[in-house]
Residue frames as qw, qx, qy, qz and C-alpha x, y, z in Angstrom:
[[0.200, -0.063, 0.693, -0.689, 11.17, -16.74, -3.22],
 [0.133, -0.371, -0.880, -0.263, 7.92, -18.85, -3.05],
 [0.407, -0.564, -0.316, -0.645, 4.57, -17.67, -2.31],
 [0.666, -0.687, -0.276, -0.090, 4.50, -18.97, 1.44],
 [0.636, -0.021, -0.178, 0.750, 8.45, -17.67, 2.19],
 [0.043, 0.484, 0.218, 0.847, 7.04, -14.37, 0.73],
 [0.516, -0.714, -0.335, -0.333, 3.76, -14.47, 2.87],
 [0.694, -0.541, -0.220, 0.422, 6.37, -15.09, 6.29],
 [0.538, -0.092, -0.014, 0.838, 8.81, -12.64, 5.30],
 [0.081, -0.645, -0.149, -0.745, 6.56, -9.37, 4.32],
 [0.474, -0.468, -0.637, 0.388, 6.39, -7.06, 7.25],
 [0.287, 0.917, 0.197, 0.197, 5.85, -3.26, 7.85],
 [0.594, 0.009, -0.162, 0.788, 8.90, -1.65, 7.68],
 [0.465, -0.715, -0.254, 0.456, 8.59, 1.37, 10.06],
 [0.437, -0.660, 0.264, 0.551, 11.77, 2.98, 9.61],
 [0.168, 0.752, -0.336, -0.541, 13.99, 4.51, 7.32],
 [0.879, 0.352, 0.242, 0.212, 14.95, 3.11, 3.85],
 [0.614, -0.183, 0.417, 0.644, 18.01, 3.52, 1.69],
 [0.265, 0.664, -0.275, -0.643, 18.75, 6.64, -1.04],
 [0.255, 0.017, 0.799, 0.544, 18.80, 3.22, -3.52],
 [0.621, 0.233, -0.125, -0.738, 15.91, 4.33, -6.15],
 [0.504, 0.334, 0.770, -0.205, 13.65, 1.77, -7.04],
 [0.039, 0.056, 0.667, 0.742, 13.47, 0.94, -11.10],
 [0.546, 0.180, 0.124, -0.808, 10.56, 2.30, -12.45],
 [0.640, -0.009, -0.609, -0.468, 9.69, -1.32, -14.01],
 [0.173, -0.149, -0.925, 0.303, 9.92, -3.12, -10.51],
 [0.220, 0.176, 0.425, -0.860, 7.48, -0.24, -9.56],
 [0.454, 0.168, -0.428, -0.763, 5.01, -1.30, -12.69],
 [0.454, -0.066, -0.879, -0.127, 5.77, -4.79, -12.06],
 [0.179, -0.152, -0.822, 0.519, 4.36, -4.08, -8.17],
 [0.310, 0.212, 0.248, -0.893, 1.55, -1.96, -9.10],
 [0.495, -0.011, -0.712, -0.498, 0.63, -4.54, -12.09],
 [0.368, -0.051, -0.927, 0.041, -0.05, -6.83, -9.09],
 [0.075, 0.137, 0.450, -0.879, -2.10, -4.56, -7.38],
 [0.518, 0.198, -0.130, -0.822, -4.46, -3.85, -10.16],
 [0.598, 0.092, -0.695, -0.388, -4.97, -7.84, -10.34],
 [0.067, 0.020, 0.895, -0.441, -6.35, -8.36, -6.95],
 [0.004, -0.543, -0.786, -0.294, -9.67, -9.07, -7.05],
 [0.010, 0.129, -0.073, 0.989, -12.96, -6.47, -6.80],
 [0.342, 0.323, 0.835, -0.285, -16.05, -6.87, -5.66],
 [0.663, 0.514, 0.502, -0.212, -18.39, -7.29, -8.66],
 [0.587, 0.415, 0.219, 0.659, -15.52, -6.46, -11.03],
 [0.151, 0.971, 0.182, -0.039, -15.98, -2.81, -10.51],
 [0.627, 0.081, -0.090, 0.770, -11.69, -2.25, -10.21],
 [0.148, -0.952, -0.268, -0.028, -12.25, 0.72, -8.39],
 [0.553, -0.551, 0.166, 0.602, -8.05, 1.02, -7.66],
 [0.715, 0.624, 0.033, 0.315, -6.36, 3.21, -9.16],
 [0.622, -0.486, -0.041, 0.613, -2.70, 3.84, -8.57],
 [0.196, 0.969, -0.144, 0.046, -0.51, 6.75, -8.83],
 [0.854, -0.041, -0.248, 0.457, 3.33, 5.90, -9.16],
 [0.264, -0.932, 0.246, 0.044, 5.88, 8.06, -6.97],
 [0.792, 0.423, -0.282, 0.339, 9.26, 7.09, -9.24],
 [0.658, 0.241, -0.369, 0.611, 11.62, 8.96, -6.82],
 [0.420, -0.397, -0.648, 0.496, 12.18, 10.95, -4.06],
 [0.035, -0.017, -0.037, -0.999, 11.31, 14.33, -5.39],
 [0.323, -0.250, -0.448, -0.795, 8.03, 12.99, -5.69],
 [0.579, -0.479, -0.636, 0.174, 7.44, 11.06, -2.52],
 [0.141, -0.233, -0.311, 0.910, 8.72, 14.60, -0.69],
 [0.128, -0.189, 0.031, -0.973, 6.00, 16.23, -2.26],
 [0.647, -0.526, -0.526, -0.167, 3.20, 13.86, -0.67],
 [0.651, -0.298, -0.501, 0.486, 5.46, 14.14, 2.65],
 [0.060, 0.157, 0.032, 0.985, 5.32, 18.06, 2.26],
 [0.581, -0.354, -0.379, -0.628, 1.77, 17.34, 3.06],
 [0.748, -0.491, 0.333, -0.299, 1.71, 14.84, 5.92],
 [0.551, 0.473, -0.682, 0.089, 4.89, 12.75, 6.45],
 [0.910, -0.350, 0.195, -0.109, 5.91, 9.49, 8.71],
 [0.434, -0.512, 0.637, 0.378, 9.61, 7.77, 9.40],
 [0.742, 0.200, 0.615, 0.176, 8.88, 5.26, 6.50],
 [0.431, 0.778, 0.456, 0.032, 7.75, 8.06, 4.27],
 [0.275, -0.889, 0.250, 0.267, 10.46, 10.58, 5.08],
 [0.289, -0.717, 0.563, 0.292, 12.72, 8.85, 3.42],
 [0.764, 0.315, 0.560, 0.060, 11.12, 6.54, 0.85],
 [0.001, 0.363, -0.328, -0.872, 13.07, 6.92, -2.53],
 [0.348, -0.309, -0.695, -0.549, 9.15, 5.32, -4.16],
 [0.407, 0.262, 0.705, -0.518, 5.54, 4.87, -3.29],
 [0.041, -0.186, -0.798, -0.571, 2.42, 4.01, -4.63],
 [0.291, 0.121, 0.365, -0.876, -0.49, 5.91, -3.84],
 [0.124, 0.239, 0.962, 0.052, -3.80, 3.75, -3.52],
 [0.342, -0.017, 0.206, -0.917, -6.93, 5.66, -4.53],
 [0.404, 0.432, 0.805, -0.046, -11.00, 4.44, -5.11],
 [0.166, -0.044, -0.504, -0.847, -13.41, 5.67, -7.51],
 [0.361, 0.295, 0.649, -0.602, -16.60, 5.94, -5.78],
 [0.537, 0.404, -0.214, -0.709, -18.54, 6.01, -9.59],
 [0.478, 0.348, -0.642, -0.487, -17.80, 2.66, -9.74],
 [0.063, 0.049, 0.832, -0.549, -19.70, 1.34, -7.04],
 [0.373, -0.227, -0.552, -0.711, -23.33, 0.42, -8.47],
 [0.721, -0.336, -0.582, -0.170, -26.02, -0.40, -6.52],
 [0.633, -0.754, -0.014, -0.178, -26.28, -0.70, -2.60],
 [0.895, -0.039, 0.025, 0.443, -23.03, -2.59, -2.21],
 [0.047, 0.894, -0.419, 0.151, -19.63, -0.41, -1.82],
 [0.991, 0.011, -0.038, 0.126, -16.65, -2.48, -2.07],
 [0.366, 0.706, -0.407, 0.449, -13.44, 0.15, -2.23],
 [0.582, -0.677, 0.334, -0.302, -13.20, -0.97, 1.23],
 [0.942, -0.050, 0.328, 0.039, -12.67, -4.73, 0.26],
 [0.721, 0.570, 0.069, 0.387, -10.70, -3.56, -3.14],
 [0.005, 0.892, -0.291, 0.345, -8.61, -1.35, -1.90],
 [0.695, -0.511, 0.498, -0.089, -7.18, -4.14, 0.71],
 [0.916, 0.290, 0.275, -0.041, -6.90, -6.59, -1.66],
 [0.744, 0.434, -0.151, 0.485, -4.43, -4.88, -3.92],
 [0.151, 0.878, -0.421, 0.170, -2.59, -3.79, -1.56],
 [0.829, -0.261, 0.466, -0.165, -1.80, -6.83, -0.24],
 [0.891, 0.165, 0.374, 0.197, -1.02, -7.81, -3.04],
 [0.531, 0.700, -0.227, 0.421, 1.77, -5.07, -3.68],
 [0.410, -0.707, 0.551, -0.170, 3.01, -5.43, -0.28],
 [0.730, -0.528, 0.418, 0.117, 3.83, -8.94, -1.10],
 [0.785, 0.566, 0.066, 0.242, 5.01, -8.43, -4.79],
 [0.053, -0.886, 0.333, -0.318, 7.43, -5.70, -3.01],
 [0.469, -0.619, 0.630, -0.011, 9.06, -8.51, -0.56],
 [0.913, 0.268, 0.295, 0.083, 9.19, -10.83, -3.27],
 [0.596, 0.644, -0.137, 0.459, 11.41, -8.65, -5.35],
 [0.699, -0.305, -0.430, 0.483, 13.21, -8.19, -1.92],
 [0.012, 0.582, -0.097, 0.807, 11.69, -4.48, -1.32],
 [0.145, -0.330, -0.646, 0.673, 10.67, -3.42, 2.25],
 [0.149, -0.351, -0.327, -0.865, 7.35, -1.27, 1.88],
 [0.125, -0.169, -0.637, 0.741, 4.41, -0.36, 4.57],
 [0.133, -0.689, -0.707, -0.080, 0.48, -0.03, 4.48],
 [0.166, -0.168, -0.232, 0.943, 0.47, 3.98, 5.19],
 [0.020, 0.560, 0.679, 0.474, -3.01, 4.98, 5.61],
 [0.233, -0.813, -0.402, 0.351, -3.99, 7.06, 9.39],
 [0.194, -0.101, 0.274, 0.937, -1.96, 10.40, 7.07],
 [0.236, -0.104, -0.276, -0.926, -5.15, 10.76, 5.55],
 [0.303, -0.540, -0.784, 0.051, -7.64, 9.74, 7.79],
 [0.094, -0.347, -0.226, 0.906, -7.32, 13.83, 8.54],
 [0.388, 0.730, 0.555, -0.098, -9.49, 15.65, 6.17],
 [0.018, -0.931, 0.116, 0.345, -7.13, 18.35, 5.65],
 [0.308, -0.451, 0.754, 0.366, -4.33, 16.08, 4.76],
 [0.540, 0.374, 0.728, -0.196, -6.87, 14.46, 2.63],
 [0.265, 0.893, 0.297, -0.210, -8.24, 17.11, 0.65],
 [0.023, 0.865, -0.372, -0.336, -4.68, 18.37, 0.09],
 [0.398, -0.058, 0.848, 0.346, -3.12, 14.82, -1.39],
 [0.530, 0.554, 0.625, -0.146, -6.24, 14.87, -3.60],
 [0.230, 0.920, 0.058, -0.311, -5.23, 18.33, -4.85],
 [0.436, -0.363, 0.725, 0.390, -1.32, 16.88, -5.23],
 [0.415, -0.091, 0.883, 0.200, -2.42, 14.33, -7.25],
 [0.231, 0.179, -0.286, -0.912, -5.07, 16.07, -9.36],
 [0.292, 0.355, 0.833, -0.309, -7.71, 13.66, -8.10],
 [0.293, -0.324, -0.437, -0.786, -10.87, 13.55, -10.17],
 [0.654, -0.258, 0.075, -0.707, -14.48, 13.99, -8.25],
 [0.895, -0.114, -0.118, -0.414, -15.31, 10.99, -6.38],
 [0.667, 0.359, -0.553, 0.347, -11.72, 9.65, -6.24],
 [0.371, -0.841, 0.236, -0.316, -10.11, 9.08, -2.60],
 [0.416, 0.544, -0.647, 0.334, -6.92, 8.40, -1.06],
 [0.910, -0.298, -0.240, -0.162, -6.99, 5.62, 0.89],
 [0.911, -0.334, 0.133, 0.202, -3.39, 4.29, 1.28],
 [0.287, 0.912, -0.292, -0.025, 0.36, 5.15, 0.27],
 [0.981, -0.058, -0.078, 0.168, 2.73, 2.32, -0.03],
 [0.053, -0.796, 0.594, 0.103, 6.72, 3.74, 0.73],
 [0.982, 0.078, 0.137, 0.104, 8.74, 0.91, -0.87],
 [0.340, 0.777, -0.492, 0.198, 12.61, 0.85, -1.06],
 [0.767, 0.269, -0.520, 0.263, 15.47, -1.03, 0.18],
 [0.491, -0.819, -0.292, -0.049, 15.62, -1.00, 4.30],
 [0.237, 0.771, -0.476, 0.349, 18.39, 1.26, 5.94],
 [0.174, -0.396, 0.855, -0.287, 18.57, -1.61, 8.89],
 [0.041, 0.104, 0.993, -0.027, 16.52, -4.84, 10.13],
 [0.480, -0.228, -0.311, -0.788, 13.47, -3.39, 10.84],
 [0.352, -0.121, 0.738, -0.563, 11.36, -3.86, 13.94],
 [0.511, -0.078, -0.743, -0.425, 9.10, -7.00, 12.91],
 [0.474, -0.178, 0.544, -0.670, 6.22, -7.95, 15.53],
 [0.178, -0.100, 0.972, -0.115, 5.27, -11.18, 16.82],
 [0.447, -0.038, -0.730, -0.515, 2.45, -13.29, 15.70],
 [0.818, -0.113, 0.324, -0.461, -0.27, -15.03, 17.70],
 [0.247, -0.101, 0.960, 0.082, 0.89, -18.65, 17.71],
 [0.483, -0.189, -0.679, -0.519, -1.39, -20.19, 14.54],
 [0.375, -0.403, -0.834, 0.033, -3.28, -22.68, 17.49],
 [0.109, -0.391, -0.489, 0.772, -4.50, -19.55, 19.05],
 [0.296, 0.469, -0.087, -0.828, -6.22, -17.98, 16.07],
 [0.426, 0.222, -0.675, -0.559, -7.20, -21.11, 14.16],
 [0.660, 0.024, 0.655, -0.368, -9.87, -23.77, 14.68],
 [0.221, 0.031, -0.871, -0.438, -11.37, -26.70, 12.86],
 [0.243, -0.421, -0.874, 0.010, -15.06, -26.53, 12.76],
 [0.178, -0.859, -0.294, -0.380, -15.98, -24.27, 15.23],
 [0.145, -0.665, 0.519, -0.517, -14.92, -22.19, 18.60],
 [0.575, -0.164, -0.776, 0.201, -14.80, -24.41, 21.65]]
């Protein structure tokens, strides 16, 4: 699949996925591409945690769980490292987007289905506990949690803004 097939076809997939497991090298190959989005001033603040299978995505979902998640047999949890944020500038905002993006669309390239899962830990509680999961160090925080696996149907895909509604040349009119 090409880079602009990929870019149309990635979408979040909602709903349930299939008991197929996801190889742990597709999962390497989709976190490799994560860790090679860009950062602001180099700092790579991501760092990922793999979830090989479903015993281990249940125990994030034992914590705070969603349709996608319920049933993912992977994920990839997205964290930052606030220590590597020098200066005035904070960037885990930008870096943190970046690669996932870029493992949401290494995930429909290799024809997975996977989903941007972040408002779980926009709680504090739910927060605080993933952290503990995952034996976070100090300063670390859980941003995002990718379910990725093979959908169990079509999946509900939402429309676009027609491009000539969201693009100019030059300036606004």
């Amino acid at each position: 699949m090409d880079f602009f097939e990929t870019v149309e076809k990635r979408y979040s997939h909602k709903e349930g996925f299939l008991p197929t497991p996801v190889p742990r090298e597709h999962l390497e190959k989709i976190a490799h591409a994560g860790l090679m989005a860009p950062s602001g001033t180099n700092a790579q603040s991501v760092s990922l945690v793999l979830l090989p299978d479903r015993a281990a995505v249940q125990s994030l979902c034992d914590i705070a769980s969603s349709a996608g998640l319920a049933t993912a047999p992977a994920a990839i949890a997205l964290f930052t490292d606030s220590a590597t944020q020098k200066g005035p500038e904070n960037f885990e905002k930008e870096d943190y987007s970046a690669a996932c993006e870029n493992m949401l669309l290494a995930a429909t390239a290799m024809g997975y289905s996977a989903l941007w899962l972040d408002y779980l830990y926009f709680d504090e509680n739910n927060q605080k506990a993933a952290l503990a999961l995952f034996n976070a160090p100090e300063g670390f925080h859980l941003h995002v949690v990718i379910p990725i696996g093979m959908p169990d149907g079509p999946g509900s895909r939402r429309e676009k803004r027609p491009f000539s509604e969201r693009m100019r040349y030059v300036k606004f009119e």
